[in-house]
N, C-alpha and C positions, 0 to 999 in steps of 0.2 A: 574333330567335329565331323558330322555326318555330311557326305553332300547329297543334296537332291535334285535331279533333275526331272521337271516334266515332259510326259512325251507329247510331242508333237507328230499330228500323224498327217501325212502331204498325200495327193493322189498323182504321181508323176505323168507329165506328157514328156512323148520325145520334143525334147528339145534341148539340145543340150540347154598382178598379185606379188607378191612375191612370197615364194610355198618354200618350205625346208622341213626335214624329215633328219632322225639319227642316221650315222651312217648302216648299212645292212651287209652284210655277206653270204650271199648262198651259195654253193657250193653243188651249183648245176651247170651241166651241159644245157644250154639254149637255143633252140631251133623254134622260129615261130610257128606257129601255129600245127606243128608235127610235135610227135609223142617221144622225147629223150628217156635216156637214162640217167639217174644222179651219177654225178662224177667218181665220187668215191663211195656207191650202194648204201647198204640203209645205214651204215656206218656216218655218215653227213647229217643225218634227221637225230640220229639217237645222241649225240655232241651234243647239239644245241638243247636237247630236253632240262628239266630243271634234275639236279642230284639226287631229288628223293625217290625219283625211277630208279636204282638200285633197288629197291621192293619187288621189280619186277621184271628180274632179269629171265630173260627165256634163255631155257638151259638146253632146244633143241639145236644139235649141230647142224654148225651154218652149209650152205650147200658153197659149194664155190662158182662165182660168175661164168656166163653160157654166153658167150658171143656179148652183144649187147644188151641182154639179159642180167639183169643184177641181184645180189639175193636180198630179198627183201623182208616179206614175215618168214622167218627163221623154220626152218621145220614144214613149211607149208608147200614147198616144192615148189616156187611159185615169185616172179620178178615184180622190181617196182618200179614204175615209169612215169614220167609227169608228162600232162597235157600243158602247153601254155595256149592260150588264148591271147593273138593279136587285136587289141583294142581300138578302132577308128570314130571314135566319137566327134560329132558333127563340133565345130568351131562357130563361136556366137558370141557376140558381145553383148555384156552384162553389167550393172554396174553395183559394187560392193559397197553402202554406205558406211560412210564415217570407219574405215578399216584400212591399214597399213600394209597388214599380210596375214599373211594363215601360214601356220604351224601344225602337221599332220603328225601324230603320236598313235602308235601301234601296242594295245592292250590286249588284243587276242590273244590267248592260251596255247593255239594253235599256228602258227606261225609259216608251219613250212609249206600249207597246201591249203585251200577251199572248200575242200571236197574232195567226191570219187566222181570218175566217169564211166557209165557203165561200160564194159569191155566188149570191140566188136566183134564181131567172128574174125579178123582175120591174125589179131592179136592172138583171140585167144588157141587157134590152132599152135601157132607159138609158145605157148605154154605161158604166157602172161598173166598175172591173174589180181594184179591191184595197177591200177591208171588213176596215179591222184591226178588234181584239177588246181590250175592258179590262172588268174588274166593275167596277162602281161609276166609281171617277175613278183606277183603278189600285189593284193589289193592296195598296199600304201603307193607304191610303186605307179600302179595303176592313176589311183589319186592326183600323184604331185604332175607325171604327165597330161593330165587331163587338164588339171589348173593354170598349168604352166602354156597351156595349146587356147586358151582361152582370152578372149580379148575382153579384161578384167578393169574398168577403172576405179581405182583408189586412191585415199587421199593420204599422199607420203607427206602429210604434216604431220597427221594423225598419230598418236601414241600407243592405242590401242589397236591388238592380234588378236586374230582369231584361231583358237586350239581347234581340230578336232581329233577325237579319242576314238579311235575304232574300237571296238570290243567285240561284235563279231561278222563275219561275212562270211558265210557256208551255203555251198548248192550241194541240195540230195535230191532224190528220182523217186516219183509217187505216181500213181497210178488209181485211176477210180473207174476203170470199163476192163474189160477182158479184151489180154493181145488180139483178134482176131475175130472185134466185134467191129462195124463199119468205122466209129469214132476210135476206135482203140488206140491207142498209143502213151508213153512216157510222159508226167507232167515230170520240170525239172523248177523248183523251189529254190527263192534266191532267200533265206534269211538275215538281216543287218539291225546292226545298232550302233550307234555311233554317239557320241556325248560331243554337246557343243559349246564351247564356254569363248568367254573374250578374257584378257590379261592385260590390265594395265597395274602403272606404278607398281609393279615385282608381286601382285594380286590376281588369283583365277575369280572368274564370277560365273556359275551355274548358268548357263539359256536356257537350253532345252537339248532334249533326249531326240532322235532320229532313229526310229527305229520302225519294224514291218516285215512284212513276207510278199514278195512277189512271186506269180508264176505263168509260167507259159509254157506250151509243147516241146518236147522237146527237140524234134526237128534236128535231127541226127549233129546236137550240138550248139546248134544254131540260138537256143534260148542263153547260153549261158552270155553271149558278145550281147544281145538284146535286154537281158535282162541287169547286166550291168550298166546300160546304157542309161536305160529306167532307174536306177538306182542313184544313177549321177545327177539324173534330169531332176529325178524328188529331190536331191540334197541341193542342187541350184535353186531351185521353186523355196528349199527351208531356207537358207542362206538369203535370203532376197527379201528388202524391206522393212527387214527387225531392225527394231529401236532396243538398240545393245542396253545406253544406257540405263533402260529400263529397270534393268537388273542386276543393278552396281550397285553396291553400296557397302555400307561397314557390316552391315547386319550379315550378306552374301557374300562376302572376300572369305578369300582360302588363300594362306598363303604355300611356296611353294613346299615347303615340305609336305603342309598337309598334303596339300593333291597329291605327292610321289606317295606318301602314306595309304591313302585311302584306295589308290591301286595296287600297291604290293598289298592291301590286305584282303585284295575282291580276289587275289592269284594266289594267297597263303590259304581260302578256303577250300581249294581245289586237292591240298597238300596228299588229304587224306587219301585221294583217289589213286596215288601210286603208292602211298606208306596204307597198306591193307594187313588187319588182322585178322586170322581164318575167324572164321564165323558166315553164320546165314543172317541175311540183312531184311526185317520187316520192310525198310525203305531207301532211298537214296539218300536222304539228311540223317538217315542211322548211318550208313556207312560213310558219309562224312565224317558224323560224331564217333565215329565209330564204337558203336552202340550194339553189337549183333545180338539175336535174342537166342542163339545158341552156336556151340560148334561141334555139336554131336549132329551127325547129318548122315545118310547112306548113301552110297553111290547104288540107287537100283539098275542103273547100265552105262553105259560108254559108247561113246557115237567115233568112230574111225573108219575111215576108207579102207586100210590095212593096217595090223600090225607093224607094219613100217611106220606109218604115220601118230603122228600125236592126238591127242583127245581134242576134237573141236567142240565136240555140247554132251549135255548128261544129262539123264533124271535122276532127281533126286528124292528123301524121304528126308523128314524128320526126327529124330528121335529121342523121347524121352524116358529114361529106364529102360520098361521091356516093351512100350506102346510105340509103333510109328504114327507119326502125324501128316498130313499132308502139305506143301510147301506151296501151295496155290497162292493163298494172297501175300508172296513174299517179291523184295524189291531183284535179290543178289546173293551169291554166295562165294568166299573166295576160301580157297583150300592150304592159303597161305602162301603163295608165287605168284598164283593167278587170280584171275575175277572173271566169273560166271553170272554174264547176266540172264534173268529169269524171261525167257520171253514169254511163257504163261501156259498152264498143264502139267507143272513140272518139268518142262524143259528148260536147261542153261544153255547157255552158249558161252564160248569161252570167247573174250575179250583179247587181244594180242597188242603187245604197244608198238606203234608208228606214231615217230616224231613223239610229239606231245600229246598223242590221242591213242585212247584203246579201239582198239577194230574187231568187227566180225565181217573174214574177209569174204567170203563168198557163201550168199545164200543156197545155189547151187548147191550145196555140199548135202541140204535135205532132199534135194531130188534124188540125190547117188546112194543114198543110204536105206536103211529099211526101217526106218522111223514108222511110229505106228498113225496110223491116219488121222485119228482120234485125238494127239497130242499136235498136231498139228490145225484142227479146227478151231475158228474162232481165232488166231492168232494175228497181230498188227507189229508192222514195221513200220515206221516213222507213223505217213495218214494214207496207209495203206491196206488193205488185208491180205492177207499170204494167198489166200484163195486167188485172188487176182493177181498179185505183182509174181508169184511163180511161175506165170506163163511167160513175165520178159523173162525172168530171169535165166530160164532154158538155153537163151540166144545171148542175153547179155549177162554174167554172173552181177548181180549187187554187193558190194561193200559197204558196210555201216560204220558209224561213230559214233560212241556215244556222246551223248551233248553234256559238258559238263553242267550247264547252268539246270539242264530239269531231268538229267540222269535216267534218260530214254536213248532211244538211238533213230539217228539220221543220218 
């Protein structure tokens, strides 16, 4: 059966049990609030990925590790370092009706990271060129700390848990003024959603959905500890005052397999996104279904730094017979290894996989090149336009992902 949940939208103020989580393993070096290396390089992210990434193997030789530098996208000459964020969320007492405990459950797709952080000068003189982003040792992590710091009254007669379901939590870097206008600077965007149910008698019941976009400056970092803060405060504010039973009943019980079902099959829709067949993609729910509306395509040019280097974007043509067509309102095109997303004009960009997420690592790489101007106007990254966010990008290179759920990139 289907589940449904309604969203519930909270306006958070700062302000800011017994919690249990599966066990996790990451396979990182840890230093608060300083920028590591993974322990065993991007070898650690690409383990944990699901099998059907075999589709997308990069067959560019790996660079061998540089001091603390590790090799990360294959080919790209170029390390992968995590930022953690130490999290001090203010301590408050709250009181949790009619609830035993809370049960945190991690459905993100993306697991190993948050996000990108844009990279500073001093990095990047280093030769650094991808800084994922996690608070603490990941958002669940995050969570159980936060709940656990919290002076929570509950009633341990009570039968009834509270699930919550992460699905996702991502910071990207957007920009709506010019570097070097008096407002100018970085917005950084917290995206979440989270599914909230209670369980009793061996039965999930649908609440409500927790989801939204916060944002604030980005303040050399400073938004991503702040904006999680915000994050915690709206989910204490949803948490507070529902009447569970409300929404119990025979009609709304799921039992446990359903719900394991109903999320292995929101992460089976994803499948297609590493199992790609060549073809040009009208859309992202074409290349899900993977549906392309042709795989006769030209390469009109190839975008590389040097001959040493691998193909990072392309234009492309259509072809039918002996006519070209133009590839303007199309979604994607993958050449059969890889996937090219269409940023718009005719240009691709080649997508690279980290962890469980494809990347385009560095915006930068349009300024270095000799792309024509014109192929570049009008174009948007996340809620961005290139016109503007080109100016950070000079000082900080950008990193993108594409979003699985609306098959754009943040």
């Amino acid at each position: 059966m289907g589940l449904y949940l309604s969203a519930q939208t909270t306006v958070p103020t700062v302000r800011p049990v017994a919690v249990t989580t599966p066990n996790e393993t990451r396979d990182v070096v840890v230093i608060n609030g300083e920028i590591t290396a993974l322990a065993n390089g991007n070898q650690a992210l690409k383990d944990n990925g699901p099998a059907s990434n075999k589709s997308f193997q990069q067959n560019e030789a790996k660079k061998p590790n540089q001091g603390n530098q590790v090799s990360g996208l294959t080919g790209m000459g170029t390390g992968f370092f995590m930022e953690r964020r130490t999290l001090r969320p203010p301590k408050e007492h709250w009181t949790l009706s009619d609830v035993n405990g809370i049960q945190l459950v991690d459905e993100r797709f993306e697991k190993n990271f948050s996000g990108f952080s844009p990279v500073n000068l001093d990095l990047k003189k280093s030769g650094v060129g991808v800084i994922a982003l996690d608070i603490e040792e990941g958002p669940m992590a995050c969570l159980k700390k936060w709940l656990s710091q919290q002076d929570i009254t509950r009633d341990s007669t009570e039968e009834r848990t509270l699930v919550l379901v992460l699905r996702e939590f991502w910071f990207s870097q957007n920009t709506a003024t010019h570097r070097h206008s008096p407002n100018g600077g970085l917005e950084t965007t917290l995206q979440y959603a989270l599914d909230v149910y209670s369980f009793k008698k061996e039965n999930y019941f649908p609440q409500f959905r927790h989801q939204g976009q916060l944002k604030k400056n980005f303040e050399a970092g400073r938004a991503y500890d702040e904006l999680t803060v915000d994050f915690l405060s709206g989910l204490h504010q949803a948490l507070s005052g529902q009447d569970w039973s409300a929404k119990e009943s025979n009609k709304t019980a799921i039992n446990v397999r359903e719900f394991r079902d109903h999320y292995q099959a929101k992460k089976k829709e994803f499948d297609h996104v590493f199992h790609a067949h060549k073809g040009l993609y009208a859309s992202y729910a074409d290349y899900l279904a993977q549906r392309p509306l042709t795989d006769s395509v030209q390469v009109v040019r190839s975008y590389t730094l040097n001959q040493n280097m691998p193909t990072y974007a392309m234009s492309l043509q259509a072809v039918e017979g002996d006519e070209e067509k133009n590839v303007f309102g199309t979604w994607g095109y993958c050449d059969g290894t890889s996937l090219f997303y269409h940023m718009g004009n005719g240009l691709f960009v080649k997508l690279q996989q980290l962890g469980n997420s494809l990347v385009f690592q560095n915006l930068n790489l349009f300024l270095r090149d000799n792309i024509k101007a014109k192929q570049l106007l009008g174009l948007r990254l996340d809620q961005s336009d290139y016109a503007l966010i080109k100016e950070y990008s000079r000082i900080n290179p950008m990193t993108y992902a594409l979003d699985l759920t609306t098959g754009t990139l943040h």
